[in-house]
C-alpha positions in Angstrom: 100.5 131.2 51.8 103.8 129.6 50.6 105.1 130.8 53.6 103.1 128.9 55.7 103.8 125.9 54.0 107.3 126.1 54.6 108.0 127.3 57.4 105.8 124.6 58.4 107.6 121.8 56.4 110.9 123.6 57.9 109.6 123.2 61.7 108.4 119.3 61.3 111.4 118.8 59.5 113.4 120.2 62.2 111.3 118.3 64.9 111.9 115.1 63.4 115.1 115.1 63.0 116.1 116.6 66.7 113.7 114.2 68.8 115.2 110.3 68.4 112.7 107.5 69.0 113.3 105.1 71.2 110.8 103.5 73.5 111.8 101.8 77.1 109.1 98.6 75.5 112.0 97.9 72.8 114.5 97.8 76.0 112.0 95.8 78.1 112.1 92.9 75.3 116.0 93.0 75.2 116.2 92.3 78.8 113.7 89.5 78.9 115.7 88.3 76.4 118.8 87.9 78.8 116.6 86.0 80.9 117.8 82.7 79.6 121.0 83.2 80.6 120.1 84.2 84.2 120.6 80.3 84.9 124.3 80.0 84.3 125.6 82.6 87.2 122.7 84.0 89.0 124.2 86.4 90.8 126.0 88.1 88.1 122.8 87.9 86.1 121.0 89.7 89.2 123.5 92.0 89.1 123.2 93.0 85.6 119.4 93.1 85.9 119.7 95.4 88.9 122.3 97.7 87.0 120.1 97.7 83.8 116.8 98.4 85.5 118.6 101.6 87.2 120.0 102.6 84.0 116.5 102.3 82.4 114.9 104.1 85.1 117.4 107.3 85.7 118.6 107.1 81.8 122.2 107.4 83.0 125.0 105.7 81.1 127.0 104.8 84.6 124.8 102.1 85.5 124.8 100.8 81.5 128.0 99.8 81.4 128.2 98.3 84.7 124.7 96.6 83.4 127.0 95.6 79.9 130.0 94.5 82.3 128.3 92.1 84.5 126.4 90.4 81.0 129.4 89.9 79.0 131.0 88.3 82.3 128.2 85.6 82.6 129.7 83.4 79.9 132.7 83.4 82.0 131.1 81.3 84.7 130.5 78.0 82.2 132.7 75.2 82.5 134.0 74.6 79.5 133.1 78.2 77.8 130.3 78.2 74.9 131.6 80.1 72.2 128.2 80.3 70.7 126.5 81.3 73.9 129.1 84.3 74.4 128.8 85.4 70.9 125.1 85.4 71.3 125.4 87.4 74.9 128.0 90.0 73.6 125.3 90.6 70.3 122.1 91.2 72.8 124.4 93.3 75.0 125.2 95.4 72.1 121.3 95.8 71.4 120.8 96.7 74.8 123.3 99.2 74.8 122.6 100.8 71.8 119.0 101.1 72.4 119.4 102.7 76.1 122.3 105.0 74.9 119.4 106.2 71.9 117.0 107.0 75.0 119.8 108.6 77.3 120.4 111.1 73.9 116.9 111.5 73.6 116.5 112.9 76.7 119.9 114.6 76.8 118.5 116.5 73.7 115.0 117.1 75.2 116.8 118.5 78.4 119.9 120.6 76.6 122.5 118.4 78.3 125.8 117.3 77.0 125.8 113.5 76.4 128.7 111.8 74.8 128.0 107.9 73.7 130.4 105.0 73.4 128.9 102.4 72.0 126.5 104.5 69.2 
């Protein structure tokens, strides 16, 4: 009977630690959190959005950082540059990239493929 019990403990312990939680919701908020910034270049906002949507959707780190790329650039557009509004960006960039590179492992580990983060 105390076998049971931990080779069951063993296996949820096991689970818990190989599957990491991330849900595409938390990354939803993040980017509707860019959205206020969309105003200040809209085309490199639309092409962050576009890059970041792609990422989401195919969980592929290429399209992340060219998502990352084009948001930290938008700051650049501002005549004169915000510090405050770039710091702000390049913090919400970091939360976006963390949280998609979480569900590109997650489904690197689910899938047995090699996944090497940059940000994480």
């Amino acid at each position: 009977m105390i076998y049971v019990f931990v080779i069951t403990l063993f296996l949820y312990i096991f689970y818990n630690i190989s599957h990491i939680n991330v849900s595409a919701g938390e990354i939803e908020t993040l980017i509707r959190e860019t959205h206020q910034y969309s105003g200040i270049h809209e085309e490199t906002y639309g092409l962050f959005y576009v890059n970041i949507k792609l990422a989401v959707e195919n969980k592929s780190d290429m399209f992340l950082y060219k998502a990352i790329h084009h948001l930290n650039n938008i700051p650049l557009y501002m005549s004169p540059i915000d510090p405050d509004i770039q710091e702000d960006i390049a913090a919400l960039g970091q939360n976006i990239v963390v949280a998609t590179e979480r569900m590109i492992m997650k489904n690197a580990i689910n899938t047995n493929t090699p996944y090497t983060p940059k940000y994480i």
